[in-house]
DRENPA-3360 file (N, C-alpha, C; in nm, 2 decimals, always signed):
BEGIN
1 = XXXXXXXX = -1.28/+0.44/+2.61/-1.30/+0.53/+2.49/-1.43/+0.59/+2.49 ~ -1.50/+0.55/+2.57/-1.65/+0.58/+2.60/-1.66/+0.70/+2.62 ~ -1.53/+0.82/+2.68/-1.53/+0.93/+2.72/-1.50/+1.03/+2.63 ~ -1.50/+0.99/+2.48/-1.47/+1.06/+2.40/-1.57/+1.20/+2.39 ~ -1.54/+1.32/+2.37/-1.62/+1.47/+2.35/-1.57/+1.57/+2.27 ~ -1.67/+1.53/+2.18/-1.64/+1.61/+2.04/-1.54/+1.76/+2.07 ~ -1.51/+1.83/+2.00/-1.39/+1.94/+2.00/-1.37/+2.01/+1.91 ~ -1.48/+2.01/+1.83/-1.43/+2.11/+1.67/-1.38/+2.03/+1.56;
9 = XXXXXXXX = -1.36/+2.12/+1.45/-1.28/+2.01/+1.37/-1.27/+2.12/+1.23 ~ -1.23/+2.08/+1.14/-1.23/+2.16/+1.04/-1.29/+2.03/+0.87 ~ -1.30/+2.16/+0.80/-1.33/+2.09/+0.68/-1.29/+2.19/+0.56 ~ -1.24/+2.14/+0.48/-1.15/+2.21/+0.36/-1.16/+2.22/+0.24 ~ -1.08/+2.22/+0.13/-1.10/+2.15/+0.01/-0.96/+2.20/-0.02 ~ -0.93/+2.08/-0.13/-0.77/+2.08/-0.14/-0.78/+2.03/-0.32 ~ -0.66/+2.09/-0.38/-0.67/+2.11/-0.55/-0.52/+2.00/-0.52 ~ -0.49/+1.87/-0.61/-0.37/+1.84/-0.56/-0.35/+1.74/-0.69;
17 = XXXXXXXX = -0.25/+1.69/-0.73/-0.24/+1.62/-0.85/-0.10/+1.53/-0.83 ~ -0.12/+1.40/-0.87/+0.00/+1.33/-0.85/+0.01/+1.22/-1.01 ~ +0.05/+1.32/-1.11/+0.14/+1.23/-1.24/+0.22/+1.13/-1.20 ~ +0.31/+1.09/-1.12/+0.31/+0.95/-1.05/+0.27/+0.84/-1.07 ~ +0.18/+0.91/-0.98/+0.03/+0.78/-0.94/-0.04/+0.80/-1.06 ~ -0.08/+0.87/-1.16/-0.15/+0.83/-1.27/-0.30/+0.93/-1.18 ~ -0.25/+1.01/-1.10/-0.37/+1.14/-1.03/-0.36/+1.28/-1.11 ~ -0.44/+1.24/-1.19/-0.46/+1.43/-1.28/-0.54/+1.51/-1.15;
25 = XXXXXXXX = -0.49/+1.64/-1.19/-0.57/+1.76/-1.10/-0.69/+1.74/-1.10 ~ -0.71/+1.70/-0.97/-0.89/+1.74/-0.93/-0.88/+1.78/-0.77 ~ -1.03/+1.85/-0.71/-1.05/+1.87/-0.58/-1.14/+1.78/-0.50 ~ -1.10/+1.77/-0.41/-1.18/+1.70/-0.29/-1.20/+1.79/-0.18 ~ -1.29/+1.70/-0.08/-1.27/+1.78/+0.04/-1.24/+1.69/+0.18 ~ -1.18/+1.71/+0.22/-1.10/+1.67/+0.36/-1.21/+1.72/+0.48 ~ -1.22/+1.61/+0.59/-1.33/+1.68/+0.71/-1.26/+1.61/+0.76 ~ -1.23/+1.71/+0.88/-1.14/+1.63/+1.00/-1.19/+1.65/+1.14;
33 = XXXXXXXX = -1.23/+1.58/+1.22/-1.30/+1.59/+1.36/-1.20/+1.58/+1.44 ~ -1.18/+1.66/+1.60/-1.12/+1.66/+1.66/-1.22/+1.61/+1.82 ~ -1.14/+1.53/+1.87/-1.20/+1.49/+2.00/-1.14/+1.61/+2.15 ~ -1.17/+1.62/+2.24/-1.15/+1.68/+2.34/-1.01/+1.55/+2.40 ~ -0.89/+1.57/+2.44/-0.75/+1.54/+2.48/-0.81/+1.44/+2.59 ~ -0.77/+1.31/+2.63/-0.74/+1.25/+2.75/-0.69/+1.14/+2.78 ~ -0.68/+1.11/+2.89/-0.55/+1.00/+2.97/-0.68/+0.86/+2.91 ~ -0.58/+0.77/+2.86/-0.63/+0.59/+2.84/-0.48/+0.53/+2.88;
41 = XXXXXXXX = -0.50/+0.46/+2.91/-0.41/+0.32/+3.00/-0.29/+0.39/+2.98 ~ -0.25/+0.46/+3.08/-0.10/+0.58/+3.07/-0.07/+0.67/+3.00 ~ -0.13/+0.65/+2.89/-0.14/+0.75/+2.79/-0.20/+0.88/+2.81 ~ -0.17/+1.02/+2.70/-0.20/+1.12/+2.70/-0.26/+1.10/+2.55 ~ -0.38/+1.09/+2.50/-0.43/+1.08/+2.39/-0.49/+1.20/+2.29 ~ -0.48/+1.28/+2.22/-0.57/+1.38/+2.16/-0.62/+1.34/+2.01 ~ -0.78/+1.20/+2.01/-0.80/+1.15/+1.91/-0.86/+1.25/+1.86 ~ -0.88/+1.18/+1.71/-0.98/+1.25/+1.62/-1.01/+1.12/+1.49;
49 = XXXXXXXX = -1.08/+1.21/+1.38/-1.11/+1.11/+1.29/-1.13/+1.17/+1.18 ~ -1.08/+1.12/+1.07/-1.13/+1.23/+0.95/-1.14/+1.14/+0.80 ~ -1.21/+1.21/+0.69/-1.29/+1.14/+0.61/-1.20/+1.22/+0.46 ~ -1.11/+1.16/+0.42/-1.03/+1.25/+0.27/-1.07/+1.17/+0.16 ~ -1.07/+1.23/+0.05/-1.05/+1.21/-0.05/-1.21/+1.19/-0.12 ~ -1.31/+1.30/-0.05/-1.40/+1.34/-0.07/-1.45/+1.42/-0.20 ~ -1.50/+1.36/-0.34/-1.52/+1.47/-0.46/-1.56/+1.60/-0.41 ~ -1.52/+1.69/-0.47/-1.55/+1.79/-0.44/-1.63/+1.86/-0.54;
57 = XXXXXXXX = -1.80/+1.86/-0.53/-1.86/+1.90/-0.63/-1.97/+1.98/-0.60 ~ -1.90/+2.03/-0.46/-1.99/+2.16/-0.45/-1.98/+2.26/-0.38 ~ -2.06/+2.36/-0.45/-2.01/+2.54/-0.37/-1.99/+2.47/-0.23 ~ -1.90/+2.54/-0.17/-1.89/+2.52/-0.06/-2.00/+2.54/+0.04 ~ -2.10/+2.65/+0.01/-2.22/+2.69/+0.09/-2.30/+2.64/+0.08 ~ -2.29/+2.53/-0.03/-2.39/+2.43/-0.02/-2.38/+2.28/+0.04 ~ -2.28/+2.29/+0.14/-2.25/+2.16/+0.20/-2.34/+2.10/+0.30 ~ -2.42/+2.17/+0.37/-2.54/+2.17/+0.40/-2.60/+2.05/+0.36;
65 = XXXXXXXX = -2.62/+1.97/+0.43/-2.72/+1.84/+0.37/-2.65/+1.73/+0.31 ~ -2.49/+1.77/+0.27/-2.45/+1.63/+0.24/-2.40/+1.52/+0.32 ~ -2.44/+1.41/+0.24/-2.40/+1.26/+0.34/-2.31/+1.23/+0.28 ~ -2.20/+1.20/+0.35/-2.05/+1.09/+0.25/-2.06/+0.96/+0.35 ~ -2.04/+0.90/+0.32/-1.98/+0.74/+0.39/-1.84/+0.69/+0.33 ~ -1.76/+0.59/+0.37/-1.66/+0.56/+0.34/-1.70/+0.42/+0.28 ~ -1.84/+0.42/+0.14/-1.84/+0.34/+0.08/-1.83/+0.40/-0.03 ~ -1.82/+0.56/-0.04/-1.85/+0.65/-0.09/-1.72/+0.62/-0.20;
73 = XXXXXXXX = -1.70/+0.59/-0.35/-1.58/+0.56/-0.40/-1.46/+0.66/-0.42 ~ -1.33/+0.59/-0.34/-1.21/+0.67/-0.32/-1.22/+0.75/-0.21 ~ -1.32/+0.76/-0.11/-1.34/+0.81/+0.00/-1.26/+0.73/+0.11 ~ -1.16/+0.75/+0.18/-1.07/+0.69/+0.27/-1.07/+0.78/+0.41 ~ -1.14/+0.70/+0.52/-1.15/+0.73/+0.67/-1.03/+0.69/+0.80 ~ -1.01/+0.74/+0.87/-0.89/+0.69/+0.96/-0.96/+0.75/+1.08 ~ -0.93/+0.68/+1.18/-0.93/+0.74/+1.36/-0.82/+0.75/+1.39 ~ -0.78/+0.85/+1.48/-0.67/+0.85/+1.51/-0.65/+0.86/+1.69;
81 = XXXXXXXX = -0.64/+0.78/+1.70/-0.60/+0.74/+1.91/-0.49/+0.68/+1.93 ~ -0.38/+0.80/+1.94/-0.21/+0.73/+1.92/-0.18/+0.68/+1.81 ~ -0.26/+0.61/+1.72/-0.21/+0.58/+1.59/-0.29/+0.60/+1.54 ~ -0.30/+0.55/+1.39/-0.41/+0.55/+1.30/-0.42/+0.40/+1.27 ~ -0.60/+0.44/+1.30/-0.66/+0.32/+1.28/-0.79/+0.32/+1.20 ~ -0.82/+0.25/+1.09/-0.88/+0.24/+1.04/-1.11/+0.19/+1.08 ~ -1.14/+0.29/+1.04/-1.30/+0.22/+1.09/-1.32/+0.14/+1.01 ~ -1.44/+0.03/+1.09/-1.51/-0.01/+0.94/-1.59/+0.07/+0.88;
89 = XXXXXXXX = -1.69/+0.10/+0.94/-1.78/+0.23/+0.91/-1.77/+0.34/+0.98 ~ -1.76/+0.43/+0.84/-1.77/+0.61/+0.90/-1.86/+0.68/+0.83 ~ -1.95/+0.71/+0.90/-2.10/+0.79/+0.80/-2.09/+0.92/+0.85 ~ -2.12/+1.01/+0.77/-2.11/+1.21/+0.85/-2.24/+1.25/+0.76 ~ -2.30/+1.37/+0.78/-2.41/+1.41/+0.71/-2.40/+1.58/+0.73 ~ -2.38/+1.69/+0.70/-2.36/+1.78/+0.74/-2.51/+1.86/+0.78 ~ -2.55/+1.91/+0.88/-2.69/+1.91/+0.91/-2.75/+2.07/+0.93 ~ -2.60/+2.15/+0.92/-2.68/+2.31/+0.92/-2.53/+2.34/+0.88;
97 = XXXXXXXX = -2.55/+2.55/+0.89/-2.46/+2.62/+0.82/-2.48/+2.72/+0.89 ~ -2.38/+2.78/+0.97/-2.35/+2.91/+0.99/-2.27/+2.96/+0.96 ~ -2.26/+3.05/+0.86/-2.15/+3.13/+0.80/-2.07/+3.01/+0.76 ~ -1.93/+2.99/+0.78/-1.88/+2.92/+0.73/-1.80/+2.81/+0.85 ~ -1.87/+2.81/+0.97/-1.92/+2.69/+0.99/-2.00/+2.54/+1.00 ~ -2.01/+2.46/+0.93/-2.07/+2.35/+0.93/-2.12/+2.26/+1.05 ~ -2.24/+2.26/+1.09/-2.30/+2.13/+1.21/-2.27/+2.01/+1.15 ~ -2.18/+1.90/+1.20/-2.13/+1.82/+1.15/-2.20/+1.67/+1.21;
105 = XXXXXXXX = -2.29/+1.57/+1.18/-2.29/+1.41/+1.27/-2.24/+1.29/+1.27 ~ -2.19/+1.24/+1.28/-2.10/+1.14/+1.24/-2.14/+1.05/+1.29 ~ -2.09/+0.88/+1.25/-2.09/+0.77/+1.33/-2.00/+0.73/+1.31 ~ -1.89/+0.64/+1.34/-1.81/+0.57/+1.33/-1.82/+0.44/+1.39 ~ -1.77/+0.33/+1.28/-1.86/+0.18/+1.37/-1.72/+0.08/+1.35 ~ -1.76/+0.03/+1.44/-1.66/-0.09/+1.41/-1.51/-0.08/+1.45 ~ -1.49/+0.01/+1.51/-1.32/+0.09/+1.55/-1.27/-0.05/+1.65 ~ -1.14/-0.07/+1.62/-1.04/-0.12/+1.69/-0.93/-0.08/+1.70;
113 = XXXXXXXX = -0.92/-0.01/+1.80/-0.81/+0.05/+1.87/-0.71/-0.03/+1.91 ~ -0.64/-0.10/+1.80/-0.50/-0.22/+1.85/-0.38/-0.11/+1.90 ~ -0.40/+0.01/+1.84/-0.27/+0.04/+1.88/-0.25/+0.10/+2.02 ~ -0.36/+0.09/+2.11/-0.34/+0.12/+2.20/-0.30/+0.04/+2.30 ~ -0.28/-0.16/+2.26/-0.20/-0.26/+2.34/-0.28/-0.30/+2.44 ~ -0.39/-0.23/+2.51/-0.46/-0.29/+2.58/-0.58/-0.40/+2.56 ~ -0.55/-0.52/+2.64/-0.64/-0.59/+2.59/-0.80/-0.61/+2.63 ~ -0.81/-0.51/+2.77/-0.88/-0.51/+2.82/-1.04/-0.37/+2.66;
121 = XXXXXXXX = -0.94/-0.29/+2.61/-0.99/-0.23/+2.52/-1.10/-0.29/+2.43 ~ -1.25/-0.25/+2.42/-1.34/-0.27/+2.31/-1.28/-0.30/+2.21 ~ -1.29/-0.39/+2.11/-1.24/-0.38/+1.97/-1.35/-0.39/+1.89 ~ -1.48/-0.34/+1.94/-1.54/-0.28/+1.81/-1.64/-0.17/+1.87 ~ -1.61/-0.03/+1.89/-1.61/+0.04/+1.97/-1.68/+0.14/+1.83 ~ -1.80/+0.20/+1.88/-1.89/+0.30/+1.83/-1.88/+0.43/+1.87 ~ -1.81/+0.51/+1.76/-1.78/+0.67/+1.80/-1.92/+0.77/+1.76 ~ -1.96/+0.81/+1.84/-2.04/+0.96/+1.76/-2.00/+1.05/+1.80;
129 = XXXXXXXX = -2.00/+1.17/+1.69/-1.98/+1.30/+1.70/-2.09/+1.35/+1.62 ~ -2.10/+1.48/+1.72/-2.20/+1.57/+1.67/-2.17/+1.70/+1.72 ~ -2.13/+1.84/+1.64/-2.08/+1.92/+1.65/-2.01/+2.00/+1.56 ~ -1.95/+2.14/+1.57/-1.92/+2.25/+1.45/-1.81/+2.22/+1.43 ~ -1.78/+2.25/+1.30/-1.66/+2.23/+1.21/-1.62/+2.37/+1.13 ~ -1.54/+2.43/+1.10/-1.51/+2.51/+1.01/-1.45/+2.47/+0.90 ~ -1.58/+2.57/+0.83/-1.46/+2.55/+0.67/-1.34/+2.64/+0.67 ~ -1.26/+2.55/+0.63/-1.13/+2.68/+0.62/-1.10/+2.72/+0.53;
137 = XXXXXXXX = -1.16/+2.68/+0.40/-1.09/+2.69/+0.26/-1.04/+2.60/+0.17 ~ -0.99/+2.70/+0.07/-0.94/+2.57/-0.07/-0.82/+2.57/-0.03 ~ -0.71/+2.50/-0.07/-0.55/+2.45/-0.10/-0.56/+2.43/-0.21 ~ -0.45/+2.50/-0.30/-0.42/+2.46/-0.40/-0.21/+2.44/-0.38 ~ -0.23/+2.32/-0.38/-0.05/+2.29/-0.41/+0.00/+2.31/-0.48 ~ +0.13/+2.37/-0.49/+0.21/+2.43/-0.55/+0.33/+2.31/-0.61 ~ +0.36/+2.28/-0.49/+0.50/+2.17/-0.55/+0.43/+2.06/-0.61 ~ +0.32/+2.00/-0.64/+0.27/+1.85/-0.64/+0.19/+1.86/-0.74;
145 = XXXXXXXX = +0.14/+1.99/-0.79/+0.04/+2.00/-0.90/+0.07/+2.02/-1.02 ~ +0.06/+1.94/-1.16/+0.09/+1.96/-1.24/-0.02/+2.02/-1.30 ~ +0.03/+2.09/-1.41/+0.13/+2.17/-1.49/+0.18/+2.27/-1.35 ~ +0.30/+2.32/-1.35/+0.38/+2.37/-1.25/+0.28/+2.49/-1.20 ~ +0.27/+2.52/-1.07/+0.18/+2.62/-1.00/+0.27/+2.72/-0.92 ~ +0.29/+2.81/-0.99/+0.44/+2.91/-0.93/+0.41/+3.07/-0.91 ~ +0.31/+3.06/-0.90/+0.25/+3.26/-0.90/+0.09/+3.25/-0.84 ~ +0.05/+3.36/-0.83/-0.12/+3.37/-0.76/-0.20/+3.33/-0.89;
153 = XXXXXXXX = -0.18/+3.38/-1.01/-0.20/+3.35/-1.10/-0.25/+3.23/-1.18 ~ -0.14/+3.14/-1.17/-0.15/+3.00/-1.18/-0.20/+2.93/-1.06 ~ -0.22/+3.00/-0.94/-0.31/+2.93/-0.81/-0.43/+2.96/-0.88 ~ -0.48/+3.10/-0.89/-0.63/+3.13/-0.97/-0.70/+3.04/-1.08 ~ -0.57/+2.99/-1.15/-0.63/+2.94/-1.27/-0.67/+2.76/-1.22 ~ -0.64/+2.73/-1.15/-0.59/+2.62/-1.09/-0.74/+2.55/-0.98 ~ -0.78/+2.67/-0.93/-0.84/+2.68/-0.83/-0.99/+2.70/-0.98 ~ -0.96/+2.76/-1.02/-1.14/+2.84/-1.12/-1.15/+2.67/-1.16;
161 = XXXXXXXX = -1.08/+2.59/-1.23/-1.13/+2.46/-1.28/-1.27/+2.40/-1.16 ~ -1.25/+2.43/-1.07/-1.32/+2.37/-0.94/-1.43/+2.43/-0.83 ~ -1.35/+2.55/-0.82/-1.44/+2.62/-0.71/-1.51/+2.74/-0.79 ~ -1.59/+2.85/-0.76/-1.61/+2.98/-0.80/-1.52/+3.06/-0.71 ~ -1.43/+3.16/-0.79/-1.31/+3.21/-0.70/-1.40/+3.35/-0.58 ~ -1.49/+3.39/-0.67/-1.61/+3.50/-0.62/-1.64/+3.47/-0.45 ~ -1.62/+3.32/-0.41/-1.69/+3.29/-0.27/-1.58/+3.29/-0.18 ~ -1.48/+3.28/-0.23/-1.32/+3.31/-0.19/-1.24/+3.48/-0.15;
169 = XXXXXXXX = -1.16/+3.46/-0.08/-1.06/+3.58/-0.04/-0.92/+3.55/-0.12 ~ -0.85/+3.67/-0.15/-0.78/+3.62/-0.21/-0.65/+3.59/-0.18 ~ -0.60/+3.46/-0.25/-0.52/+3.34/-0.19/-0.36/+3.43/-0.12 ~ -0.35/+3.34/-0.02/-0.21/+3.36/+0.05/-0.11/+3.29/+0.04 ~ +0.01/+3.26/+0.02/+0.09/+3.15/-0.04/+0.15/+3.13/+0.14 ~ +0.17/+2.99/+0.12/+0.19/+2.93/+0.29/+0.34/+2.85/+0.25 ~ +0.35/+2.81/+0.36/+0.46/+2.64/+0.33/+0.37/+2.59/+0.49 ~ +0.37/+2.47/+0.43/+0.34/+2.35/+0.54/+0.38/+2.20/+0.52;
177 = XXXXXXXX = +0.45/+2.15/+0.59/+0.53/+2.03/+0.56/+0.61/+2.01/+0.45 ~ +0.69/+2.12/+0.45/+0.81/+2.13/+0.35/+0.73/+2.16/+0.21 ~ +0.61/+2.18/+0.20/+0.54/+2.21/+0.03/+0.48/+2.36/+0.06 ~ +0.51/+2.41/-0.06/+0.41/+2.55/-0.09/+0.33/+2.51/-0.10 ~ +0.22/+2.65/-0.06/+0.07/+2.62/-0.11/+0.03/+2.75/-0.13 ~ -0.12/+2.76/-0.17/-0.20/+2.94/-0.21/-0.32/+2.82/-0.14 ~ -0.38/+2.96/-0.05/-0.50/+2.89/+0.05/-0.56/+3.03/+0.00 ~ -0.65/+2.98/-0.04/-0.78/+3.06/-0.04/-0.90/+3.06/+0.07;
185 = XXXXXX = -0.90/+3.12/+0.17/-1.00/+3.17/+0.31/-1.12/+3.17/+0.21 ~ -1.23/+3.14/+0.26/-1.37/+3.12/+0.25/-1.39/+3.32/+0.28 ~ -1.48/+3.35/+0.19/-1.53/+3.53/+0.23/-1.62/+3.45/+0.35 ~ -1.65/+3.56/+0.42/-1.74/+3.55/+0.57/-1.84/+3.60/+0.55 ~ -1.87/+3.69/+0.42/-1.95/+3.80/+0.39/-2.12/+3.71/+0.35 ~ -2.11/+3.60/+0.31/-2.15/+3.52/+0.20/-2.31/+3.48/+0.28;
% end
């Protein structure tokens, strides 16, 4: 796993609510790192790792400079190499800004890769990544968010609670994994 090489990644922010679970509407932001594809013990691998359930409490253009860790409360991290596996530790710090790309650093500590069956495998195996990420934008859910989100309208209204809509393009309605959404693109102009 030592041959891991960083590969891009993205980072987002997502409007989502689950009455259920006792989750009123709020935003976070989701960063997800992508590794470069390769062969481990037969396998065809394409890991990565990513950090959800991130408050989301700021312009986006100001992400610049922040640290999250996964001590960070309600912050939940996963690696992914064939399966998901959880780190002990995952620190990111975001270290510059181009347009609406982010320089992203990461550590990841403590990884055990059980699901990969090999015993010969590290089981506490240290990832870094260092490299650009795009912001892609807000999600605001449609099927999952209460009070019902069924027009651009109610995406706007939905999305103003959280973001400034001003630094935004305006929203496209998608389906991805059987749910509607309104994604709001990041302006480029900014």
């Amino acid at each position: 796993m030592s041959q891991l090489v960083p590969a891009g990644g993205e980072l987002y922010a997502y409007v989502f609510a689950n009455p259920a679970a006792g989750l009123d509407r709020a935003a976070w932001w989701n960063l997800a790192l992508r590794f470069a594809s390769l062969r481990y013990a037969e396998m065809d691998l394409d890991p990565g790792a990513s950090m959800d359930w991130i408050r989301c409490e700021h312009d986006w253009r100001d992400f610049k400079g922040v640290a999250i860790d996964v001590d960070t409360p309600g912050v939940e991290a996963s690696v992914y190499a064939g399966w998901h596996e959880p780190p002990g530790a995952f620190a990111a710090k975001c270290t510059d800004r181009d347009g609406t790309r982010f320089r992203i650093q990461a550590a990841l500590r403590h990884v055990d890769l059980q699901s990969l069956n090999d015993e010969s495998a590290d089981s506490d195996l240290t990832i870094i990544y260092e490299g650009w990420v795009n912001f892609t934008g807000l999600i605001v859910s449609v099927c999952e968010t209460a009070p019902a989100i069924h027009d651009v309208s109610s995406a706007r209204h939905a999305a103003r609670e959280f973001v400034r809509l001003d630094l935004f393009e305006e929203p496209v309605e998608r389906s991805a994994n059987g749910h509607c959404q309104w994604v709001f693109a990041p302006r480029t102009d900014l």
